[in-house]
C-alpha positions, 0 to 999 in steps of 0.5 A: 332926888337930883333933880330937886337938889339941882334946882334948889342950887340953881340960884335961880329966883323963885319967880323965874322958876315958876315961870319955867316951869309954868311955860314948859308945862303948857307947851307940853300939854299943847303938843299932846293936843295938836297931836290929837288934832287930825283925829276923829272921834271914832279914831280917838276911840279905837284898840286894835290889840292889847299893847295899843292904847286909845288916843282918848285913853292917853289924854285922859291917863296923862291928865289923871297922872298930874292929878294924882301924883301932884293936884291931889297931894299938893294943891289944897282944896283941890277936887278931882274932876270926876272920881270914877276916872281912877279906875278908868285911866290907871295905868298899872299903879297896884298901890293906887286900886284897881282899874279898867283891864289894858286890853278893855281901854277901847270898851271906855264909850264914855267918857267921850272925847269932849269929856275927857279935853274938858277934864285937861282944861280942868287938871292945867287950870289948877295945875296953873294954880299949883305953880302960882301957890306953891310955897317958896320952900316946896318949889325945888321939890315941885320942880322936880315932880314937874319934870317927872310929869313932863317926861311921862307924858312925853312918853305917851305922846309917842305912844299917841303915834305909834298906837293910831299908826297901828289903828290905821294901819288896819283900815282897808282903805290905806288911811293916813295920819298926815300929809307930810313931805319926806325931809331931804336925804343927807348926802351919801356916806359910807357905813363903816365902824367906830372902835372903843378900848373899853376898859373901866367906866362909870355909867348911869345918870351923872346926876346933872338933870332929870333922869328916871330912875331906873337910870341909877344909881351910877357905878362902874363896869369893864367894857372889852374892846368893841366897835359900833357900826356907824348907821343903824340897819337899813330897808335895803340890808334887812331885804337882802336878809328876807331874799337870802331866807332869813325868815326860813333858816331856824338856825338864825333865830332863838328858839321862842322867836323861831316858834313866833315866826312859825306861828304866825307865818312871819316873813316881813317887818310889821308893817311891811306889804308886798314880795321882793322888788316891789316892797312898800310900808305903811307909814302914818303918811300912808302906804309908801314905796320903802326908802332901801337907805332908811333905818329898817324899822318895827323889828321886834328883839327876835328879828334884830337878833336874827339879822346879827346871827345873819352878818355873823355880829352881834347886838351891842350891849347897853353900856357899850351903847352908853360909851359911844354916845357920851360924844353924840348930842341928842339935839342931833337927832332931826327934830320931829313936830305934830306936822312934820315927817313921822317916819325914819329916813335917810336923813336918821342915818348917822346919827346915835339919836333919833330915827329908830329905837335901837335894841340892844342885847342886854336884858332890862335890870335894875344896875348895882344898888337900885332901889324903886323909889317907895310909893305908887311913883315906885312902881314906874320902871322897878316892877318891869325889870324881868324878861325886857330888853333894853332899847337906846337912842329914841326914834322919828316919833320920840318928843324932842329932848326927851332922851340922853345917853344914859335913857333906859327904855325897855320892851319885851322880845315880841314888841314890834308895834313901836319904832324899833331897829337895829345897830350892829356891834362886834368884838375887837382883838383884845 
């Protein structure tokens, strides 16, 4: 493993790294519980559709992660906190049993919330004792499960905001998440391309830190010529595509989002309320009057798709995504915190990083060589590869320096309920 292999050649001393990896664990664990902070019970407990999860169900699937996949094989003598949790807070790992259906976490009443912070304090006072214990020739490995673990729970910390938003959302009463101020707009500038030559590149992980493993094994692929717009798709654009029948042209759409939008009567973004003129967006601060220079945003792949069918580009694809962003830091991306502004804005605009998860039209499959890695771990990204898209860049909602260049996140076509947009891509003469 890279990451293994990176720490055990650091130089670093042992007791430095355990350190390191002792601070970042509780800080991570801290965000997961101040996020949960301004939530009651009854909102902890909520599902409002399948692809939603419970605020409870993520604390406790977090903890039972680090118990599995490192308390249990690695720290001797450890007792699990309660063995019926197995079954409640099991993801999709088919290796490790059966468990509660993903469309039936709201049925779990019990535990209840102060069951579940006590089973954490349970998981961090031992996983303390694991970093403390751990011998001097297993650390480099320990590390490297630790950054695993880390980023898992980074990405459920998203999900804890992505998922209450959608159970507020559904509240008659317009209730919010937090009471935040919008960060100051950047100043105006014009949306316009960045060109590539394309040609012969290496893709994928460099190797060079933590990356999951759906994001190798590296390999080379030819890139034609290609530009980049400059900002993502904005409120504003995405309107003007509304009032010119975006929604009503066939023409625009793949047939299997033309037959959703059918069904379902579709004729705005998910959480779009209102008619042309007096648009406004449920946000996790509340209902708000749409910002029309703001990434457009929860677009699934059928949407992004028709709005490029509509300018007459395309969606670019993963690796030309890829190669514009190997000159772009994702520190850039405006940094989010538990109390901050959860929401794109004008400020996202020109940045690759941040704002909105950006579809691209590349199907999620493995690259040249992959190989899941063996175990109930392997089952992480591996068995996902068919009928998803992959998604670049991160959003508002995105933990802090969780995403790169090569990060591979992926989603089926009628996702919209996570923070999702567009940018465009064209071909160039050759």
């Amino acid at each position: 493993m890279a990451v293994e292999a990176a720490f055990a050649a650091s130089g670093v001393s042992d007791a430095a790294t355990r350190r390191t990896l002792a601070g970042r664990y509780l800080a991570l664990r801290s965000r997961s519980t101040a996020l949960a902070a301004p939530l009651s019970g009854e909102d902890m407990g909520a599902q409002t559709m399948e692809d939603v999860s419970p605020t409870k169900w993520h604390l406790a699937h977090t903890s039972w992660f680090w118990e599995t996949f490192l308390l249990e094989p690695h720290l001797a003598g450890y007792e699990v906190f309660d063995p019926r949790f197995g079954f409640l807070f099991n993801s999709y790992y088919e290796a490790l049993g059966e468990r509660q259906p993903r469309a039936a976490r709201g049925h779990i009443t019990r535990p209840g919330v102060e069951h579940v912070r006590a089973y954490r304090a349970h998981v961090d006072a031992a996983m303390e004792r694991l970093i403390e214990r751990c011998e001097e020739g297993d650390l480099a490995r320990l590390a490297a499960l630790v950054e695993t673990g880390i980023a898992h729970e980074e990405q459920h910390q998203e999900l804890i905001l992505t998922d209450i938003k959608h159970v507020l959302s559904v509240n008659p009463f317009g209730e919010r998440y937090l009471d935040a101020a919008p960060p100051s707009a950047r100043p105006g500038e014009t949306a316009g391309w960045v060109e590539f030559a394309g040609g012969l590149e290496t893709f994928g992980a460099d190797g060079a830190g933590f990356a999951f493993d759906n994001e190798g094994p590296g390999h080379q692929a030819w890139l034609a010529s290609f530009a980049l717009a400059s900002h993502c798709v904005t409120n504003g654009e995405y309107a003007q595509f509304i009032a010119d029948g975006g929604y009503r042209n066939a023409s625009l759409w793949l047939s299997d989002g033309w037959a959703r939008v059918q069904a379902q009567a579709r004729s705005m973004p998910l959480y779009w309320r209102g008619a042309p003129g007096e648009w406004r967006e449920f946000t996790l601060h509340g209902e708000r009057e749409i910002d029309m220079a703001a990434p457009v945003s929860h677009l699934d792949y059928f949407e992004a798709s028709a709005f490029a069918e509509w300018t007459g580009y395309r969606l670019p694809e993963e690796r030309e995504w890829e190669l514009a962003a190997r000159s772009a830091d994702p520190a850039s991306a405006r940094a989010m915190s538990p109390d901050g502004w959860l929401h794109p804005c004008s400020a996202d605009q020109g940045n690759l990083f941040g704002g909105v998860w950006q579809w691209t039209r590349s199907a999620y499959a493995p690259y040249p060589g992959y190989r899941a890695q063996s175990g109930a771990i392997g089952e992480y990204n591996g068995k996902f590869m068919c009928g998803q898209f992959v998604l670049k860049g991160g959003s508002a909602l995105t933990a802090p320096g969780h995403v790169r260049a090569s990060y591979r996140n992926f989603f089926p076509p009628d996702a919209q309920w996570q923070m999702t947009g567009l940018r465009l891509a064209r071909d160039l003469p050759s």
